[in-house]
C-alpha positions as CSV (number, residue, x, y, z in Angstrom):
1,X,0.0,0.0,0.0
2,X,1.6,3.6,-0.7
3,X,1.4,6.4,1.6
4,X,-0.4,10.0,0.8
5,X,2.8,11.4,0.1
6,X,3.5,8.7,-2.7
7,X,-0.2,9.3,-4.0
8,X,-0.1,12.5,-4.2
9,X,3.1,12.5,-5.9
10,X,1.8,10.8,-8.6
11,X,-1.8,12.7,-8.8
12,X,0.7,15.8,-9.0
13,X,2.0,14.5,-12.5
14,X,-1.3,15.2,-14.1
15,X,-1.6,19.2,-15.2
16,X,-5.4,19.4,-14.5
17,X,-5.0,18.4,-10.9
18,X,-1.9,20.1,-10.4
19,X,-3.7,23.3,-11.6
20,X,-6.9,22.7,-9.2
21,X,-4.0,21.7,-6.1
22,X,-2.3,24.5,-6.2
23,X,-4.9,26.7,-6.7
24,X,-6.4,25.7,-3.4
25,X,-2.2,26.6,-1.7
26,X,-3.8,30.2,-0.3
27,X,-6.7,28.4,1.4
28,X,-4.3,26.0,2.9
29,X,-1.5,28.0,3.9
30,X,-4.2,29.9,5.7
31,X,-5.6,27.1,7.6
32,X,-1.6,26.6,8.7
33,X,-1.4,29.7,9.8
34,X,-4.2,29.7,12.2
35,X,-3.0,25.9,13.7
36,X,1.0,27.2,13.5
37,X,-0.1,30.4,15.0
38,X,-2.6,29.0,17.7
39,X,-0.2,26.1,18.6
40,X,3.2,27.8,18.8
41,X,1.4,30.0,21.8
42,X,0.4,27.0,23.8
43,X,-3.8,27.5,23.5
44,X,-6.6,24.8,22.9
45,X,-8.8,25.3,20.5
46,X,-11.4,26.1,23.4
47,X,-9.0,28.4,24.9
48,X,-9.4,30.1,21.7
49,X,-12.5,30.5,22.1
50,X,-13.3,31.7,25.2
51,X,-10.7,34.4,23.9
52,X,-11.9,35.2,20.7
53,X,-16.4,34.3,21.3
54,X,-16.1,32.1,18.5
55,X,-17.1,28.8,19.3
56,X,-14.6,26.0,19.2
57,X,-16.4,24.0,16.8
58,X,-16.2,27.2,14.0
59,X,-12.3,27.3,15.4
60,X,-12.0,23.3,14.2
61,X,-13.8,23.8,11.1
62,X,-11.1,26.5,10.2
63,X,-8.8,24.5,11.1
64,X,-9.9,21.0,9.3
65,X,-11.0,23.2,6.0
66,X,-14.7,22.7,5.9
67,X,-15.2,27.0,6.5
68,X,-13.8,29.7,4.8
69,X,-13.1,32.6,7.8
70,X,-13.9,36.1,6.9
71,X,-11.6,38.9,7.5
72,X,-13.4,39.8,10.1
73,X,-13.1,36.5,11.8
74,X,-9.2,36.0,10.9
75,X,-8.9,39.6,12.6
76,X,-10.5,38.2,15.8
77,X,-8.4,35.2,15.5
78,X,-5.8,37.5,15.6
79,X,-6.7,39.6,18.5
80,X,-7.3,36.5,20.5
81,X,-4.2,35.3,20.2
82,X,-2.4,38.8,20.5
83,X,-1.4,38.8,17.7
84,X,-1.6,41.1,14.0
85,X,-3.4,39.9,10.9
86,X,-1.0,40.3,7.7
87,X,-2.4,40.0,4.3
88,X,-0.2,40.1,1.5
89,X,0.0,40.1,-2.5
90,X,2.9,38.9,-3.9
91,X,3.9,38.9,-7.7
92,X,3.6,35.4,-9.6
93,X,6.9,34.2,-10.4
């Protein structure tokens, strides 16, 4: 049986789903952000939550992919974990 690395490896080879993968890299590196940002400060998921008044199951469906957060929300994320939001645009290489 192959791992996920090895399978998505190979998926990687065809150009359709390479083009639909790495269009979805800004949603992802978001969701790492939150998880990197949330974890490398020591909180819970529910400590999150009592700091920011967003329930901790919106705070795990953020962090498993299954909600998009608003600005508004990311801002609050941000807040609650004292902490400033940063959006950037960089050039396509």
């Amino acid at each position: 049986m192959t791992n996920f690395d090895d399978f998505l490896a190979e998926k990687l080879k065809d150009p359709e789903f390479k083009a639909e993968y790495d269009a979805l890299e800004p949603e992802f590196a978001i969701i790492q952000a939150i998880i990197d940002a949330r974890k490398n400060i020591g909180l819970t998921q529910k400590e999150l939550s009592e700091r920011t008044g967003i329930a901790q199951g919106d705070i795990s469906k953020l962090e498993n992919g299954s909600a998009n957060p608003s600005l508004r929300t990311l801002r609050r994320l941000a807040s609650g974990m004292n902490m400033r939001l940063r959006l950037v645009f960089e050039p396509l290489e």
